[in-house]
NUDRENGU-871805 format. One line per field, with one value per atom (N, C-alpha, C): residue in one letter; atom name; x negated, y negated, z. Coordinates in steps of 0.1 Angstrom, whole numbers. Atoms other than C-alpha are relative to their C-alpha. Layout:
# NUDRENGU-871805
r	c(a_...)
a	c(CA_...)
east	c(X_...)
north	c(Y_...)
up	c(Z_...)
//
This chain:
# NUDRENGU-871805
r	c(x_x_x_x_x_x_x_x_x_x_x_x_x_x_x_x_x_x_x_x_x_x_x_x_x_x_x_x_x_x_x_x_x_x_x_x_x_x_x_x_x_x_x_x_x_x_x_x_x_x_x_x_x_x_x_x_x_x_x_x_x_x_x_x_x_x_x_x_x_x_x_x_x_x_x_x_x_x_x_x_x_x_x_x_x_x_x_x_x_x_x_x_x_x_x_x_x_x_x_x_x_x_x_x_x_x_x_x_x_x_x_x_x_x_x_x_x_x_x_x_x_x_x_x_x_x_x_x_x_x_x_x_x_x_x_x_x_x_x_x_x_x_x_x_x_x_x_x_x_x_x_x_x_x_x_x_x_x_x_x_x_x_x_x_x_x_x_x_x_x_x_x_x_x_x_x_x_x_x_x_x_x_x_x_x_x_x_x_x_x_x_x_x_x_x_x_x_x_x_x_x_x_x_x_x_x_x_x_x_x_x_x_x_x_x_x_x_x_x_x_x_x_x_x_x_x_x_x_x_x_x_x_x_x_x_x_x_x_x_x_x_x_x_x_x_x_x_x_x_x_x_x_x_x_x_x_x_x_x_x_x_x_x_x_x_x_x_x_x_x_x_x_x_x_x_x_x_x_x_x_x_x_x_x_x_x_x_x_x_x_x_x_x_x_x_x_x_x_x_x_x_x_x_x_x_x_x_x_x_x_x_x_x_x_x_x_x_x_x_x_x_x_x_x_x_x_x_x_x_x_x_x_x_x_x_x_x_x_x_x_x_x_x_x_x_x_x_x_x_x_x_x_x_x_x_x_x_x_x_x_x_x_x_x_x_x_x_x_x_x_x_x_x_x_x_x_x_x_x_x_x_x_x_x_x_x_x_x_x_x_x_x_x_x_x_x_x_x_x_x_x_x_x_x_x_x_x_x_x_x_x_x_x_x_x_x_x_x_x_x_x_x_x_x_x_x_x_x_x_x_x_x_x_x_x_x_x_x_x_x_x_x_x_x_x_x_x_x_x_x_x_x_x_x_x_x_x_x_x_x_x_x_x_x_x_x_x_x_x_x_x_x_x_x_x_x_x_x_x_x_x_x_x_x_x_x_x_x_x_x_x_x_x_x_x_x_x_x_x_x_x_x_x_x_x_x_x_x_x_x_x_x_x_x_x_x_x_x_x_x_x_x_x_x_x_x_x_x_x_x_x_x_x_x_x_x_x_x_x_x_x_x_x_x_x_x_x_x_x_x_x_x_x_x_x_x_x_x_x_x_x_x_x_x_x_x_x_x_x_x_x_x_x_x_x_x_x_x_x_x_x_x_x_x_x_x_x_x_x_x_x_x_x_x_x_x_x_x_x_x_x_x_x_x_x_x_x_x_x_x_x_x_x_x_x_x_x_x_x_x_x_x_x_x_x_x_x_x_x_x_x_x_x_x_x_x_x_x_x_x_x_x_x_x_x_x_x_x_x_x_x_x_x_x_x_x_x_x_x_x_x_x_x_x_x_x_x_x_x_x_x_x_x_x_x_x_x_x_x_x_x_x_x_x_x_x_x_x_x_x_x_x_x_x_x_x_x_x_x_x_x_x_x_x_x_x_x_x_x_x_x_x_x_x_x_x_x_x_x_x_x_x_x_x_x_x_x_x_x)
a	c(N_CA_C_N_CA_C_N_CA_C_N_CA_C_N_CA_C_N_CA_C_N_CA_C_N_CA_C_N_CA_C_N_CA_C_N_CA_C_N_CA_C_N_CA_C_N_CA_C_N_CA_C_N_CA_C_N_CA_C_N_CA_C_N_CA_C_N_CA_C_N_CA_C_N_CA_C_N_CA_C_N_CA_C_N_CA_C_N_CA_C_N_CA_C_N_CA_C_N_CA_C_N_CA_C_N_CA_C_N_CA_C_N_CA_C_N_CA_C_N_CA_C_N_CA_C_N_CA_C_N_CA_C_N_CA_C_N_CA_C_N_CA_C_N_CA_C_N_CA_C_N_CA_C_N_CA_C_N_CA_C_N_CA_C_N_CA_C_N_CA_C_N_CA_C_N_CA_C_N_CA_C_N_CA_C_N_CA_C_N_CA_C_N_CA_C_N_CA_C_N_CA_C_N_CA_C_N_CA_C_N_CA_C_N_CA_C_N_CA_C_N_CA_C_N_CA_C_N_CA_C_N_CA_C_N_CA_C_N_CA_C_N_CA_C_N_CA_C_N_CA_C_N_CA_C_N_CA_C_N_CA_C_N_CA_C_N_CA_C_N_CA_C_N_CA_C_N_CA_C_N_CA_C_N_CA_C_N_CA_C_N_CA_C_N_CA_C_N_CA_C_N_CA_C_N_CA_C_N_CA_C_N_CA_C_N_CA_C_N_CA_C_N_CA_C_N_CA_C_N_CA_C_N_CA_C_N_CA_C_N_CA_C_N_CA_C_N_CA_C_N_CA_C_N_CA_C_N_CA_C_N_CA_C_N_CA_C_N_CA_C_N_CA_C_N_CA_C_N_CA_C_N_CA_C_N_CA_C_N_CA_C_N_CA_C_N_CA_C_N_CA_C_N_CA_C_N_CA_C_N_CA_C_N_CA_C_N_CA_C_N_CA_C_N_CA_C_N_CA_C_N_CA_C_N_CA_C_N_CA_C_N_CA_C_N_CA_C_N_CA_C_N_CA_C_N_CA_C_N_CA_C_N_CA_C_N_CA_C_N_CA_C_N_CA_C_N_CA_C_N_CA_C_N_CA_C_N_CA_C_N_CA_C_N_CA_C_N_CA_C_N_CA_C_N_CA_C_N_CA_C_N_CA_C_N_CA_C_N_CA_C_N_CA_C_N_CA_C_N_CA_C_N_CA_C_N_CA_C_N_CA_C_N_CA_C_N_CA_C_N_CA_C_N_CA_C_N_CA_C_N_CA_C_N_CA_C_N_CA_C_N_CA_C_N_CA_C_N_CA_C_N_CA_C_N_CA_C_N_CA_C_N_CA_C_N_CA_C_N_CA_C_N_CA_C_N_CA_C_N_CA_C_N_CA_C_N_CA_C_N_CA_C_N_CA_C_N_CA_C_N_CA_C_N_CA_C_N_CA_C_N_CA_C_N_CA_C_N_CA_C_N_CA_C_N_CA_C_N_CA_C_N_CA_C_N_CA_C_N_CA_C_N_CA_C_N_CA_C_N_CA_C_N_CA_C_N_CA_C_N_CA_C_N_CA_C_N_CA_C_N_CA_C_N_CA_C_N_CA_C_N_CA_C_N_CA_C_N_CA_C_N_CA_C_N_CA_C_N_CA_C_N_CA_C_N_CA_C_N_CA_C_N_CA_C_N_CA_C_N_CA_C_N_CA_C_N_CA_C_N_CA_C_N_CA_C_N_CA_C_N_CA_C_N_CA_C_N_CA_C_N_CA_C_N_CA_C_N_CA_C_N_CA_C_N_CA_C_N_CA_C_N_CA_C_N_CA_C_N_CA_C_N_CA_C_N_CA_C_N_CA_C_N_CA_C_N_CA_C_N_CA_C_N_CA_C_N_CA_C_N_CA_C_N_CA_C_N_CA_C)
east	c(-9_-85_8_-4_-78_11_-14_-61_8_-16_-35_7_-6_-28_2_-3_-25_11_-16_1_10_-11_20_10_-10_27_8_-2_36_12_-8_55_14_-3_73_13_-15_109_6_-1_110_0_1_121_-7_6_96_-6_6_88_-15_18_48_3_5_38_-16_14_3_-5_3_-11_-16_12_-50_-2_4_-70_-15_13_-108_-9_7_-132_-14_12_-163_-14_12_-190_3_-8_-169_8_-9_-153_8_-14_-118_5_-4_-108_15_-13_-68_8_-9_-44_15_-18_-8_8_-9_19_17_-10_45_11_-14_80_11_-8_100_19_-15_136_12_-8_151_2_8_153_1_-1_148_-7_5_146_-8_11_132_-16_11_100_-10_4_89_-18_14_49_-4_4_46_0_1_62_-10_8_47_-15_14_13_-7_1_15_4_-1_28_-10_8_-1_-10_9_-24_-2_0_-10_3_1_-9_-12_16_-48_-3_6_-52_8_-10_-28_-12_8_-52_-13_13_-82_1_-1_-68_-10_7_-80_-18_14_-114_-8_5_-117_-10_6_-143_3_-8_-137_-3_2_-150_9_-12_-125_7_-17_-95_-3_5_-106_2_2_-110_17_-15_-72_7_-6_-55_2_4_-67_8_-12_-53_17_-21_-16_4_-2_-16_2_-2_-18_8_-13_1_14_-13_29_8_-9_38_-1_-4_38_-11_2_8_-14_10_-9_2_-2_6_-7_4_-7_-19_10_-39_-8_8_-49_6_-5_-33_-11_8_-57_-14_15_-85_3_-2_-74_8_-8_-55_7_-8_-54_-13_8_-74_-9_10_-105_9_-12_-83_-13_4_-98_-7_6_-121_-7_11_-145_-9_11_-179_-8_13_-204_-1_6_-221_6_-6_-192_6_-2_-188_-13_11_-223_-8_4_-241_1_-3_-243_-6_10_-249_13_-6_-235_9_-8_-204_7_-14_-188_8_-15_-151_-2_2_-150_18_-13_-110_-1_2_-107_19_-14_-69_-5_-2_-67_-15_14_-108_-7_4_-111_2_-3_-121_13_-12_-94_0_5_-112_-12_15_-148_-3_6_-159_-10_11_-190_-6_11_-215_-16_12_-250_-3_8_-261_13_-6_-238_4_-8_-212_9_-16_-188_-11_3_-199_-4_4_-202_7_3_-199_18_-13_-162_10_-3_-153_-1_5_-169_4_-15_-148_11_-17_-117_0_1_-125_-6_0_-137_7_-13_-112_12_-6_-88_-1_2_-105_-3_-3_-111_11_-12_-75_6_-6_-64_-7_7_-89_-14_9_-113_6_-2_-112_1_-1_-117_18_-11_-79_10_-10_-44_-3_2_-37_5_-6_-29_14_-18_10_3_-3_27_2_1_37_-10_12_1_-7_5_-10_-7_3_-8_-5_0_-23_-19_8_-55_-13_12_-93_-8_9_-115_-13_6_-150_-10_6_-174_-9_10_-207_-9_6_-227_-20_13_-260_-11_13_-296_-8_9_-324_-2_9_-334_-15_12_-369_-7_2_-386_-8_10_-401_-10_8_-425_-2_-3_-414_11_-12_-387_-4_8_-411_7_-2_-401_15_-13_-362_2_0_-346_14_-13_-309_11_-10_-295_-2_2_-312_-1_8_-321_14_-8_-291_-13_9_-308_8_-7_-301_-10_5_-317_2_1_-322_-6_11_-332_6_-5_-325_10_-12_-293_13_-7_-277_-4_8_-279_11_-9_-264_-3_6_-259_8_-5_-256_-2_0_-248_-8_8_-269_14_-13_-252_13_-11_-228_5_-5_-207_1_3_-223_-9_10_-250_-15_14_-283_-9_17_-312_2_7_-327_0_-4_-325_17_-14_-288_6_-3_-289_-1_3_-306_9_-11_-285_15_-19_-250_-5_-3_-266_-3_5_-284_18_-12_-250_13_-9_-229_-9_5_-253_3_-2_-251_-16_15_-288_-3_4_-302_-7_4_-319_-16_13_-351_-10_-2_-347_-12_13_-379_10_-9_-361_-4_2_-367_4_-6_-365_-1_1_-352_11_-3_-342_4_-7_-318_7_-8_-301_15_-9_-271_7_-9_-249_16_-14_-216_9_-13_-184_10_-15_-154_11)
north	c(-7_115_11_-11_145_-3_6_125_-4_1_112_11_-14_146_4_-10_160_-15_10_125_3_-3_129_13_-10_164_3_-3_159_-12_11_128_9_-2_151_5_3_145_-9_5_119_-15_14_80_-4_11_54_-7_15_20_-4_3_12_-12_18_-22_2_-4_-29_-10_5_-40_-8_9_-51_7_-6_-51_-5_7_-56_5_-3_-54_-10_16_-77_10_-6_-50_7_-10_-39_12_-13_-6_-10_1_-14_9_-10_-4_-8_6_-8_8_-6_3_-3_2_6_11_-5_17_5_-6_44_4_-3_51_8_-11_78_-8_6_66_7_-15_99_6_-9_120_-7_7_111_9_-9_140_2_2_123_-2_0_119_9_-16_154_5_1_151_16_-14_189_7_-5_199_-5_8_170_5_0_177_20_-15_219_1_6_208_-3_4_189_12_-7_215_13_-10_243_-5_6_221_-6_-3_216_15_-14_254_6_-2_256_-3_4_235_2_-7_253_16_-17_289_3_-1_286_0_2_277_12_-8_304_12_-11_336_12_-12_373_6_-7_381_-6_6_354_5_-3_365_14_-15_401_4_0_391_-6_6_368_19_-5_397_11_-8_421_0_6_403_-4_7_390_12_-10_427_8_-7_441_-8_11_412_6_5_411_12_-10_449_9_-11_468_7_-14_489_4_-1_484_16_-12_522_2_-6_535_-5_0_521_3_-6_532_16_-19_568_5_-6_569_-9_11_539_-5_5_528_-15_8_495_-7_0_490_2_-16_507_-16_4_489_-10_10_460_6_-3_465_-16_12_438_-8_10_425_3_-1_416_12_-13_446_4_2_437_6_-3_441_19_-15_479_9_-5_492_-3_3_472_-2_-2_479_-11_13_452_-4_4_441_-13_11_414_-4_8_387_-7_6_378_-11_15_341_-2_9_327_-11_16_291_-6_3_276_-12_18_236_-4_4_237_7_-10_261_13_-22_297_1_-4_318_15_-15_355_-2_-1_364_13_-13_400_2_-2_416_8_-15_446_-7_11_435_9_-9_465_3_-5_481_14_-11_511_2_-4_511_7_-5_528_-14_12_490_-9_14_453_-2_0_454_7_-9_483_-7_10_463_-10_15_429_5_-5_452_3_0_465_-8_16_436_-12_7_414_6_-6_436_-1_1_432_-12_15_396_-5_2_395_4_-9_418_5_-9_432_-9_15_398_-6_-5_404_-13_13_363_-6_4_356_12_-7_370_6_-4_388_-12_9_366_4_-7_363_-6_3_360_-16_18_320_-4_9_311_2_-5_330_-15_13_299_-10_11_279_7_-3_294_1_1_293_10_-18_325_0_4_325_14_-13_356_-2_-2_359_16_-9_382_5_1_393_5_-6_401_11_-7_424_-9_4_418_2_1_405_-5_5_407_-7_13_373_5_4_367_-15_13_330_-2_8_307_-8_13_286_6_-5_307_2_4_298_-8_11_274_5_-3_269_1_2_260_11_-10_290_15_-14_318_1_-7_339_3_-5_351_14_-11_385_1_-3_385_13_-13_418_1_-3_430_12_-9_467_6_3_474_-11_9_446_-7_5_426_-9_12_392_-4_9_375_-12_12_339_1_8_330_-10_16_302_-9_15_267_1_7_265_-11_11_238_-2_1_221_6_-9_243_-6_3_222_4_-3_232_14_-13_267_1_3_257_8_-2_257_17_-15_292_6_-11_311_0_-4_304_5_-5_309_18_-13_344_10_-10_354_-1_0_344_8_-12_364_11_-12_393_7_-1_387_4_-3_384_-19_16_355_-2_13_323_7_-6_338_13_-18_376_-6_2_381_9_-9_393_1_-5_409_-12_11_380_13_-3_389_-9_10_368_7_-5_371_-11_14_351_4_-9_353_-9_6_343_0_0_326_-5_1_326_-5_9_303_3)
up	c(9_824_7_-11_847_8_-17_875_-9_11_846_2_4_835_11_-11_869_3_-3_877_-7_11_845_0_0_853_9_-12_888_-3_1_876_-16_15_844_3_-4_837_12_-7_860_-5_4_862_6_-13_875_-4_0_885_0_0_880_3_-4_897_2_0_893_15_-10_926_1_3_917_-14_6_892_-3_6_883_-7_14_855_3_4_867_-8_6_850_-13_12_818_4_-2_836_8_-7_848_12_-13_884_2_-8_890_11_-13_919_-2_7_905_14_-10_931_-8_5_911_9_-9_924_-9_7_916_-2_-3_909_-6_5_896_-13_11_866_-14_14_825_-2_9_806_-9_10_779_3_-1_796_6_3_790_-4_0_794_-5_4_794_-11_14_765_-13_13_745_2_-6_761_-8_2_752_-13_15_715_-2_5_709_2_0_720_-10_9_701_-18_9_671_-4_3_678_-6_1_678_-16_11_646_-11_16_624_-1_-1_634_-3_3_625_-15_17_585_2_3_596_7_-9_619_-13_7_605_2_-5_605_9_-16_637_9_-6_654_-4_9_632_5_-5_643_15_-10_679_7_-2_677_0_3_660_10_-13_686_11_-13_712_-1_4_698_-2_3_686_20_-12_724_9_-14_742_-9_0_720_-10_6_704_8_-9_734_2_2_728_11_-9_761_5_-11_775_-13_8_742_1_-2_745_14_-5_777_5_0_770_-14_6_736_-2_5_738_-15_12_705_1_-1_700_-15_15_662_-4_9_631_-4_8_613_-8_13_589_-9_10_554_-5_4_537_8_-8_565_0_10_557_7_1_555_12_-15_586_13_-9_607_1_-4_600_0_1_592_16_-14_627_10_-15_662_3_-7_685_14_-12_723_-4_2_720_8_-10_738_-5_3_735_8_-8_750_-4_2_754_7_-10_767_-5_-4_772_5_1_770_6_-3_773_11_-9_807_-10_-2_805_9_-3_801_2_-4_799_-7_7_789_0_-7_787_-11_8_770_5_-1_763_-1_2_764_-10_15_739_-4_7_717_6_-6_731_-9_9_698_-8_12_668_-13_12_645_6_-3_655_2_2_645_15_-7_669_16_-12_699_4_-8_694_1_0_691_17_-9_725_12_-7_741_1_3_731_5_-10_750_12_-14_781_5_-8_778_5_-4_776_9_-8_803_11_-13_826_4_-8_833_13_-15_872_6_-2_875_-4_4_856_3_2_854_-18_13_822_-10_10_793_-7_-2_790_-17_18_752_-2_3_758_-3_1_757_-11_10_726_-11_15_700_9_-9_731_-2_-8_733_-16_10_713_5_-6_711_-10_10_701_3_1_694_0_-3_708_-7_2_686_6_-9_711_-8_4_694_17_-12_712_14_-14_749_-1_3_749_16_-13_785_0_-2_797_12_-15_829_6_-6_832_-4_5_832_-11_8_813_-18_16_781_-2_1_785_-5_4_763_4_-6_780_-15_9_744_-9_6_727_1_-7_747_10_-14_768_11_-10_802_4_-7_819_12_-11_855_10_-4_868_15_-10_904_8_-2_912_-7_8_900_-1_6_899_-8_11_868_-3_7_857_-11_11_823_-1_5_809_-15_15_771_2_0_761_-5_8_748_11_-8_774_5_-4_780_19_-18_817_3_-3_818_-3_10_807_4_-4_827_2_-5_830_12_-14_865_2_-1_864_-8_9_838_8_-11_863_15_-14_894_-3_3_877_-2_4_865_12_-11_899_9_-7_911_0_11_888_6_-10_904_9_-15_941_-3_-1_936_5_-7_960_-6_7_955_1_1_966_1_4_956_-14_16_928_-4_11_895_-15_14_862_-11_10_832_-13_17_797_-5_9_774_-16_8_741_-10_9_711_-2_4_701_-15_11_668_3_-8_680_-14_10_659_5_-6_660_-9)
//
């Protein structure tokens, strides 16, 4: 699927001849070798637009289902990309006020939060508190949601074309509960935070690619710069994720 999408775009706005040169199927999967040829331009076959249409026409009919920590975490962001109020926010740390009507929870309780963006299925920013630094749950996606957008050291900042392109999901974290094994990791349930000195890495659980505790613990000692066979502090954590 990949190698298409990476032809189609390399092939986009362009005319061409396909001849199929073999082709074989003797175990049910199909292996063919087609030899494309460019033969110069056709407007009409405009992969990219159609391909960035459909996407933000995914992300269109998923807005209603979204909850108020997403819609909290969107508004956040389209609010600082696209009214200017990045000099204003880092002249007062503010970026916009509390909205009115969100449930209880989100103004009464503290708790550490991660902003998650993904753009056509890749991470696109990720940032997060592991404890709580705002005053209530709300306060904490406003400012994290800011920095997934703009100051996640891994990406560029997120530019206003991509806005209606992009899915954002909200990692609400529980207590840190210190282990003494791996054995007490479940990769689909349990975040990890591996600790050794002061450096300290974390994994969300449920990640997409991620199945074994094996595989948790090296992305987080990695995220560190804590080696393979550096001894390190376990704790372990849940979290409640929002789409």
């Amino acid at each position: 699927h990949c190698s298409f999408t990476i032809m189609a775009g390399a092939l986009d706005k362009t005319k061409v001849e396909a001849e199929r040169l073999s082709y074989e199927g003797p175990f049910g999967v199909g292996y063919g070798i087609c030899c494309y040829k460019v033969c110069g331009e056709d407007r009409e076959r405009d992969f990219k637009a159609r391909y960035e249409q459909a996407e933000r026409s995914k992300i269109a009919g998923g807005l209603e289902l979204e909850d108020a920590y997403v819609r909290l975490a969107r508004k956040t962001i389209e609010d600082y990309i696209l009214t200017g109020r990045i000099e204003k926010y880092v002249r007062t740390g503010k970026i916009i006020s509390l909205p009115e009507k969100l449930p209880e929870e989100m103004y009464l309780k503290k708790a550490g939060v991660f902003v998650s963006i993904k753009k056509e299925g890749s991470l696109r920013g990720c940032i997060g508190t592991l404890s709580a630094t705002r005053p209530s749950i709300a306060e904490e996606i406003i400012h994290n949601a800011v920095s997934a957008s703009s100051n996640d050291p891994r990406f560029a900042p997120v530019e206003p074309a991509e806005l209606d392109m992009l899915s954002i999901s909200v990692d609400v974290l529980g207590d840190m509960e210190k282990i003494d094994s791996p054995a007490l990791l479940d990769v689909k349930k349990y975040g990890v935070v591996v600790t050794k000195g002061r450096r300290r890495g974390l994994l969300l659980p449920n990640l997409e690619g991620v199945d074994t505790v094996e595989e948790q613990l090296a992305i987080a000692r990695r995220k560190a710069g804590i080696g393979e066979r550096e001894s390190v502090e376990l704790e372990r954590f849940e979290v409640i994720r929002h789409f």
